[in-house]
C-alpha positions in Angstrom: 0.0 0.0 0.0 1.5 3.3 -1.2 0.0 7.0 -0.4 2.3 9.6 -2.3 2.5 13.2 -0.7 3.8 16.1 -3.2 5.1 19.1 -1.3 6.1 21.6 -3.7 9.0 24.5 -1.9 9.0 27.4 -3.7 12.2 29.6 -2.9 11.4 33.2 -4.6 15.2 34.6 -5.3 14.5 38.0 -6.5 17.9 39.5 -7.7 18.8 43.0 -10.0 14.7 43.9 -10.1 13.6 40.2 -11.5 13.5 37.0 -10.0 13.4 33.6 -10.7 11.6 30.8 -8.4 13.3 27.7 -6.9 11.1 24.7 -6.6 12.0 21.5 -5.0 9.1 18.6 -5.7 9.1 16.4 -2.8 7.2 12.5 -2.8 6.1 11.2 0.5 6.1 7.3 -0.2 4.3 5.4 2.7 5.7 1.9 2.6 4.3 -0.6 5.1 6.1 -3.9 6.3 4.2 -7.8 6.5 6.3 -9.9 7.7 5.5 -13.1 7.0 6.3 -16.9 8.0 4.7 -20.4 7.7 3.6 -22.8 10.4 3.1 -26.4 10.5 0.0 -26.4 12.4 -2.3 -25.2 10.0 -0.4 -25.8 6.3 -0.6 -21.7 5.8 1.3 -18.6 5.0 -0.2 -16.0 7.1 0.6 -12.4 8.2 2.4 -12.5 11.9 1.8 -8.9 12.2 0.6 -6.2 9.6 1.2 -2.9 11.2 -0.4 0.0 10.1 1.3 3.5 9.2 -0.3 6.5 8.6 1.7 9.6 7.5 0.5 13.0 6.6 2.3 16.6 5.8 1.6 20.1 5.1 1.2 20.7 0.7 2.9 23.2 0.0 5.0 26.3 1.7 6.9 29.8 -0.2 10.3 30.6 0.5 11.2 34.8 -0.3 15.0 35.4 -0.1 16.9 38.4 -1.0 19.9 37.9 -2.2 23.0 39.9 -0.7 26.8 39.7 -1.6 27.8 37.9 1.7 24.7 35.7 1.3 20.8 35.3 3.0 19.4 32.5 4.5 15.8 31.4 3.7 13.8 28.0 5.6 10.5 26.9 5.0 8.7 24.7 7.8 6.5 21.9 6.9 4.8 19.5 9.2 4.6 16.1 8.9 2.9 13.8 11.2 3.3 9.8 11.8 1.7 7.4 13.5 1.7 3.3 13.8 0.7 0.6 15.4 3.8 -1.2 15.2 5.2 -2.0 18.3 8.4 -2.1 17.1 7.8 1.7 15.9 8.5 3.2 12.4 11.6 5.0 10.1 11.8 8.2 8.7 14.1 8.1 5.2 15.1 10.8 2.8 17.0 10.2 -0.4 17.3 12.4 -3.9 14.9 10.8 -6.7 17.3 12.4 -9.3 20.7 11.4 -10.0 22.6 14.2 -8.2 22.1 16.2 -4.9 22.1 19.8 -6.3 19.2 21.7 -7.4 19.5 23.5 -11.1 18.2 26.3 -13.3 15.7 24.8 -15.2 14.5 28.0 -16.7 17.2 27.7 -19.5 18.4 31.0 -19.6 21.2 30.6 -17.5 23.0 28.1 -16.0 23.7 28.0 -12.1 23.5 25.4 -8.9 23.1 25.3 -5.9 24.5 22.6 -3.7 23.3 20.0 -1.1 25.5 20.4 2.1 28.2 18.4 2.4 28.5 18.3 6.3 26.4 19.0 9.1 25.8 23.3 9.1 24.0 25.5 11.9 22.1 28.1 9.5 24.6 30.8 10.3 27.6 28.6 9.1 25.7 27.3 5.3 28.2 28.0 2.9 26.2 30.2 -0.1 24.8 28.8 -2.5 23.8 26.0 -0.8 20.9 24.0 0.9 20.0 21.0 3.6 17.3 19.5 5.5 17.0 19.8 9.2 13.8 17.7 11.1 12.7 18.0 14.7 10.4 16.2 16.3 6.8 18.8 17.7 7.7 21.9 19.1 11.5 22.0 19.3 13.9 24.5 18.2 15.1 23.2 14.4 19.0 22.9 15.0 21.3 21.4 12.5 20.9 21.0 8.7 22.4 18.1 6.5 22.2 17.5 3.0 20.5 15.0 0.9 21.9 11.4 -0.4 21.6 9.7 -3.4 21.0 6.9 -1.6 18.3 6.3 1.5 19.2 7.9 4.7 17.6 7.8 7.9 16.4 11.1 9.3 14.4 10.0 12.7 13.7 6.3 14.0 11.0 5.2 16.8 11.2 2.7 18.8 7.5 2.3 19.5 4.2 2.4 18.4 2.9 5.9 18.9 -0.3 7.1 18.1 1.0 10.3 16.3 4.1 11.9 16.2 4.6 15.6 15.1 7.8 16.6 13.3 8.5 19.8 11.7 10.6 19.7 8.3 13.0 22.5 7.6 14.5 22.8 4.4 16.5 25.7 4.2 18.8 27.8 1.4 21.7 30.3 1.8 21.8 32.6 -1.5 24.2 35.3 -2.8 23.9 37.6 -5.6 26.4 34.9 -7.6 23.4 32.8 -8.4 21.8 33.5 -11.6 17.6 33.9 -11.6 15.9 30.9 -12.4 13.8 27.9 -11.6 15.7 25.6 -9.6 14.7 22.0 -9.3 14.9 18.5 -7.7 13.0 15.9 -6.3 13.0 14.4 -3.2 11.6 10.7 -1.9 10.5 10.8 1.5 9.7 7.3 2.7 8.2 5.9 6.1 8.7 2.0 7.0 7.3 -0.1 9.9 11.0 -1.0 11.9 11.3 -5.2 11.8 10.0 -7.2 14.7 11.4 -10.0 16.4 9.8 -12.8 18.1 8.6 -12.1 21.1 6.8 -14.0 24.6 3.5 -13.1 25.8 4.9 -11.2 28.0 6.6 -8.4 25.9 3.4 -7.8 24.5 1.2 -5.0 24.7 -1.5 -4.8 22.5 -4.2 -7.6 21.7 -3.4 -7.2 17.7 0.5 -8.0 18.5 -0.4 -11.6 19.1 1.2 -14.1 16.8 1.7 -17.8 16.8 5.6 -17.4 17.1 5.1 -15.0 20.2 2.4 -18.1 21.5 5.1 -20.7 20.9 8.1 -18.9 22.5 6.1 -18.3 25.7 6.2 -20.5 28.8 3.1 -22.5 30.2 1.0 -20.1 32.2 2.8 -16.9 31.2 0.2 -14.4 31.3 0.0 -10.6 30.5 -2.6 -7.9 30.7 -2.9 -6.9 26.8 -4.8 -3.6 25.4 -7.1 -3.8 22.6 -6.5 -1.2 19.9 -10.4 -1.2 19.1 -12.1 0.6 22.5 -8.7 0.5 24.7 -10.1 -2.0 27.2 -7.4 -4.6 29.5 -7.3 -8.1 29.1 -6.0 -10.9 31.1 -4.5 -13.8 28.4 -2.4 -16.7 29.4 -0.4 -19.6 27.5 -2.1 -22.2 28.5 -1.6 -26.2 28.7 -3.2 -27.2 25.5 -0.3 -25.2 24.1 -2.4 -21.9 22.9 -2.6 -18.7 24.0 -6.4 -18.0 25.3 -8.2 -15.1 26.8 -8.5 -15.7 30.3 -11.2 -13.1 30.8 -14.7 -12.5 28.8 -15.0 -10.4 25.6 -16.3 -6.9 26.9 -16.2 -5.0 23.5 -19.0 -2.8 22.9 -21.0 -3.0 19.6 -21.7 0.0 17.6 -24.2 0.3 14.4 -22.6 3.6 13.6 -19.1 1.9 13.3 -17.9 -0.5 11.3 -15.3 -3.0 12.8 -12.8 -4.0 9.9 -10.0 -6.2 9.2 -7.4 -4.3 10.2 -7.8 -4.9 13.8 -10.7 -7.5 14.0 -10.7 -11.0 12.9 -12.4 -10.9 9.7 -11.4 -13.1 6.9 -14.2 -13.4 4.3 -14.6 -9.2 4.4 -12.9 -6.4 5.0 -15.3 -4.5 8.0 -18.8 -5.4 9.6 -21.0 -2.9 11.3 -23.7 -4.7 13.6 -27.2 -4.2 12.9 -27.9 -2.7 16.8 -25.8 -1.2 19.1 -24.6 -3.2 22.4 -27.2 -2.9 24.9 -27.0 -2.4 28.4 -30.5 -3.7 30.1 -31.9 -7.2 30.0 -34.1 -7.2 27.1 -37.3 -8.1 27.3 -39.5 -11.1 26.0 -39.7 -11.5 22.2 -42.5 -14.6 21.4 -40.3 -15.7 18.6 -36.8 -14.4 18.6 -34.5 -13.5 15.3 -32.2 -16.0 15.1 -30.4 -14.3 12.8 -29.9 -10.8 15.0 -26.8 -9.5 15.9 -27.8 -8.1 19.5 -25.5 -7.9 22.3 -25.5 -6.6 25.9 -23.5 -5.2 28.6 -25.2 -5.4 31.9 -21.9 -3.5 34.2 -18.8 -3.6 35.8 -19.3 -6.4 37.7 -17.0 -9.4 39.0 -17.8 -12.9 40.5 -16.7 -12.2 43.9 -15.9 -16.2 44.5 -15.7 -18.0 41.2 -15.4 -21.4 42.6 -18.7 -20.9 44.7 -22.4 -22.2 43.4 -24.4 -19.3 44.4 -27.7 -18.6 42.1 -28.8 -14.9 41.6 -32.0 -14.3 43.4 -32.5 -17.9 44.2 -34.3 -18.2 47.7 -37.1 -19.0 49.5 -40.1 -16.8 47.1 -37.5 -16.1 44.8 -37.0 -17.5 41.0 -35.4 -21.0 41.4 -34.2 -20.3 38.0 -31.8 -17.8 39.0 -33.4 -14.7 36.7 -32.4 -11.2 36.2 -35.4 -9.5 35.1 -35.8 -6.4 32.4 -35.4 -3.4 34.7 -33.0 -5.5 37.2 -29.2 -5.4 37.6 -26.6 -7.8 38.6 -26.6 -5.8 41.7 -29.4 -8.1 43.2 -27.1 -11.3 42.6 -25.6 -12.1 45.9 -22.2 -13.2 44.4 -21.9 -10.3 41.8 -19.8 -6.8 43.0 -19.5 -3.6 41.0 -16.3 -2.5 40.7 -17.6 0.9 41.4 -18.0 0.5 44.5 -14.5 -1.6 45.6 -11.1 -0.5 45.8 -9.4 -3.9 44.1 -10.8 -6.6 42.3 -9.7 -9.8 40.1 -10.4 -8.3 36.4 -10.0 -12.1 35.3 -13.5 -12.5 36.6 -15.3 -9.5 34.8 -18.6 -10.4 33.7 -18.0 -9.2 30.4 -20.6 -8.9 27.7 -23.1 -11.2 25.9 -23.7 -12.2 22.5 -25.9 -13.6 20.1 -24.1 -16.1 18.0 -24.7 -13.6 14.4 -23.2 -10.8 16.9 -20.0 -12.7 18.0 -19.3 -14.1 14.9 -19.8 -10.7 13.2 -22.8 -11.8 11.1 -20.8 -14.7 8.9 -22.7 -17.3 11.4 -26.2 -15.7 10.2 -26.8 -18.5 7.4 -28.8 -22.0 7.2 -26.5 -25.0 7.6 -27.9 -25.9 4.1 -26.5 -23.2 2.6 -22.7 -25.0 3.8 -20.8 -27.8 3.5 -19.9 -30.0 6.3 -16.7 -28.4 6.4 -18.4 -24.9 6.3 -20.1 -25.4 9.8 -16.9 -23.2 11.1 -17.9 -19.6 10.2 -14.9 -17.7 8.8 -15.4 -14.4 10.8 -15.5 -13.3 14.6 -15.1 -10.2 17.0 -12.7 -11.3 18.2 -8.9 -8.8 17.6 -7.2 -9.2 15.1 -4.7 -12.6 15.6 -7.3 -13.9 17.8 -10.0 -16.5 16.7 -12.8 -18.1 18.5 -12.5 -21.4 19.0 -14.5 -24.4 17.6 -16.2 -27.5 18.5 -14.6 -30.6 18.7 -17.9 -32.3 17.2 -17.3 -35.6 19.4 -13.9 -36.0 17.2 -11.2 -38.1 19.3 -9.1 -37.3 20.0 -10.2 -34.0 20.9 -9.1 -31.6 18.6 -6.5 -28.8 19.2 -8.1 -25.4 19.6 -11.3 -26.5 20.9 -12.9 -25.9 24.7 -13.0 -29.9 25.0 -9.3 -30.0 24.5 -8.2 -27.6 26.7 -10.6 -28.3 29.5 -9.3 -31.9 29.2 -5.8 -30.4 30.5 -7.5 -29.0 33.8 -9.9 -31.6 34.7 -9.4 -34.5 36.7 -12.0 -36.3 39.0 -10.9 -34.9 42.4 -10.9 -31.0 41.4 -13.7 -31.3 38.9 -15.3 -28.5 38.1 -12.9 -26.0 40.1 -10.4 -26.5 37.8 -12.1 -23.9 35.2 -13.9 -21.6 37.2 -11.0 -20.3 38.9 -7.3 -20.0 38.0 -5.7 -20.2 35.3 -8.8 -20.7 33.1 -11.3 -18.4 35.2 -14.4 -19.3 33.5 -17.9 -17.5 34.6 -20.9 -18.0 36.0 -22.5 -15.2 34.6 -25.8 -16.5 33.4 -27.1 -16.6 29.7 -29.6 -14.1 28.7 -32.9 -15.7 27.1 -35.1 -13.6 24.7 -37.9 -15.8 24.4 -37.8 -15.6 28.1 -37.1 -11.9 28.7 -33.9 -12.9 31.0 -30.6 -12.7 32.0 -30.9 -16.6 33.5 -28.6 -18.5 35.5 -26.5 -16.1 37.0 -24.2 -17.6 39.6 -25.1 -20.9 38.6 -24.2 -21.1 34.6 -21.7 -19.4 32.5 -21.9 -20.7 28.3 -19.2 -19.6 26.2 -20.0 -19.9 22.1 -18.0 -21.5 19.7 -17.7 -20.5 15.6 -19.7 -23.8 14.8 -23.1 -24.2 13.7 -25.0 -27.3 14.4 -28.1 -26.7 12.0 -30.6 -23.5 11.5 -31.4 -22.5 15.1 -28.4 -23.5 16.6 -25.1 -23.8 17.6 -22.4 -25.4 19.6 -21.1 -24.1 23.2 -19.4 -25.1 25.8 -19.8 -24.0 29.6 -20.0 -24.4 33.4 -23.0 -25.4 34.9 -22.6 -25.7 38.8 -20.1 -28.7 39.5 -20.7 -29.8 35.8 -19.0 -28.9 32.7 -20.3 -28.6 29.3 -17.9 -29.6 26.9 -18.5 -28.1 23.0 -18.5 -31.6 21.4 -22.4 -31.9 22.7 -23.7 -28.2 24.1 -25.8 -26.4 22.0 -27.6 -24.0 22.3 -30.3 -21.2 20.3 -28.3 -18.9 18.0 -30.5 -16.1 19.9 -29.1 -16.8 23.3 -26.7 -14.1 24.7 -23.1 -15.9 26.1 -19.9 -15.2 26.6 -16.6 -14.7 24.0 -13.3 -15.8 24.8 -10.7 -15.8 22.4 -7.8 -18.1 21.6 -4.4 -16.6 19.6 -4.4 -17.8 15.5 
């Protein structure tokens, strides 16, 4: 992807009552870096990491200089901005497009050059007849000028990814009354590059989009790290965990937006480029539909609120008189679940065991789940698309396949179970799975809070449906046999591609 800037300098040099103009044509070249490798686990080339540069500059800016014997000194400021994603931060080059250094009269009336510097000059010390560049980052003082290569040479380098940063361009010219009048010309390449990358743990990490399989693989078992997504800025807690992946260990929380697309860039979407829901995230327990869309792409987040003991079996509401069902009503919040806490209102809290937010299936899978099972192959019952960042995938169901298959919830629950822990095992560390209840629109509930907690996976099982897994009390659901309407509202977690 290439975005070409021109920023045309014109240096008026008026000399003996006339005057000729210098221009200097410079091209801006954005040049994003891929870096690319090929892994055994799943037979594909795939991008590790595709940072994303942006670059912009002032147009155009006039230069007046009049000429004495001894020589004047003209500059022109122009301001450029950069800004990437790249954790490994960006390059700033310059380089001559022509095949010399020194601008000439291209009037041709008379002849005449005027040189590139040869050495590093303070304004006050050009020699005349010649010009440089000197770049400083925002607001400080522009010092020393160089001149231009023939080949690329660096001007700035940043170390990290920075959401802008402001430099200011001089380009300056000392002239004497030597130089004939003219047009003086040359062009100039201005290029920006994302700096390589090398492979990296978990825990050098800092933003969700960063992951990569290499940075997955060189990580320890239960490394974790608190990772930022680059879509709403929110924390997450993800771990390395003992099926060999990298997983969230804490719910999806993202908020849905129908005025804003989410696109490939920083979202996992692989059969389009951006997706913008139908309805925005909501943040009540809807009410009771007779016959609910099973093809919506609804979501809702009900709070800040944590399960203040994750391993304990503690129904919302349930009670002599009260719903045995463990229901959260339109109108009510989590507040009124006994084992539910707004962070609000402590001063420290686990954020692995946010409630997070709750999706249809057509929501979380950012509408590619919102077809008939007819319309796919066997093979097609994996949807291609998710909400999930970008690197990150939900994971699918194992479909009773044995042995259970890499990347699934029956897999990796496999690795934490054993008869004497049981259901523990999950629901608290390192997998910290929820009981957060599952919110039922042909119901008009949030259901099963502090009892239940249903996590989708990416496959369908036939029109109305699709697979899950979850924890239900001392039980576990694995996602070979869970289903569940495509309606329902459950959790996300997300496991690294």
């Amino acid at each position: 992807m290439w975005q070409i800037f021109k920023l045309g300098i014109i240096i008026k040099v008026i000399l003996r009552a006339s005057f000729g103009l210098l221009v200097v044509l410079v091209f801006l070249f954005l040049c994003p870096m891929t870096i690319t490798s090929s892994y055994a686990d799943d037979f594909a080339t795939r991008a590790i990491i595709t940072p994303s540069i942006s670059l912009a500059a002032d147009q155009g800016v006039d230069i007046t200089i009049m000429p004495t014997g001894d020589g004047q000194f003209g500059q022109a400021s122009v301001n450029v901005a950069i800004g990437t994603t790249n954790y490994a931060g960006y390059s700033l080059y310059t380089q001559t497009n022509d095949a010399t250094t020194a601008m000439f009269n291209t009037n041709g009336v008379s002849s005449g050059e005027i040189k590139a510097l040869s050495s590093p000059r303070l304004p006050a010390d050009f020699e005349n007849n010649t010009w440089g560049l000197a770049l400083a980052k925002e607001q400080d003082s522009v010092g020393v000028y160089d001149g231009i290569s023939l080949t690329a040479q660096k001007l700035v380098e940043s170390s990290r990814a920075t959401e802008i940063d402001n430099y200011t361009l001089n380009i300056g010219a000392r002239i004497d009354t030597r130089l004939p009048a003219g047009q003086y010309e040359n062009t100039i390449l201005f290029s920006v590059v994302a700096n390589p990358q090398t492979i990296r743990t978990l825990g050098d990490l800092t933003y969700m989009q960063e992951m990569s399989t290499l940075s997955c693989e060189n990580s320890s078992l239960h490394e974790t790290k608190q990772l930022i997504d680059l879509r709403d800025n929110k924390d997450y807690w993800v771990a390395k965990l003992a099926d060999g992946n990298c997983w969230m260990t804490q719910n999806l929380a993202l908020d849905l937006n129908s005025n804003k697309a989410l696109t490939s860039s920083d979202t996992d979407l692989n059969s389009k480029s951006s997706w913008t829901p139908d309805t925005s995230t909501e943040t009540t327990v809807p009410v009771k539909e007779e016959t609910p869309n099973q093809y919506a792409t609804r979501s809702w987040n009900l709070g800040d609120y944590f399960i203040v003991n994750p391993k304990l079996y503690l129904p919302c509401n349930q009670g002599p008189g009260l719903d045995k069902w463990a229901s959260v009503l339109p109108g009510q919040t989590l507040g009124r679940c006994e084992n539910f806490q707004n962070i609000a209102f402590v001063e420290s809290y686990n954020a692995h065991l946010l409630v997070g937010n709750y999706y249809q299936f057509g929501a979380a899978t950012a509408g590619s789940g919102n077809v008939k099972i007819s319309e796919v192959s066997d093979a097609g019952r994996n949807v291609a698309d998710s909400i999930c960042p970008k690197g990150w995938k939900m994971p699918v169901s194992n479909i009773d396949a044995e042995p259970p298959i890499n990347g699934t919830y029956d897999n990796l629950f496999n690795q934490y179970m054993d008869e004497e822990a049981g259901v523990e095992q999950i629901a608290d560390a390192p997998l910290y799975l929820i009981k957060g209840g599952l919110i039922y629109l042909h119901l008009g509930m949030l259901r099963f809070a502090g009892a239940e907690g249903s996590y989708t996976t990416a496959t369908m099982e036939d029109d109305e449906m699709r697979y899950t897994a979850g924890i239900n009390g001392d039980r576990v659901s694995m996602g070979s046999y869970s289903h569940n309407n495509r309606h329902v509202g459950m959790f996300v977690r997300c496991l690294a591609r």
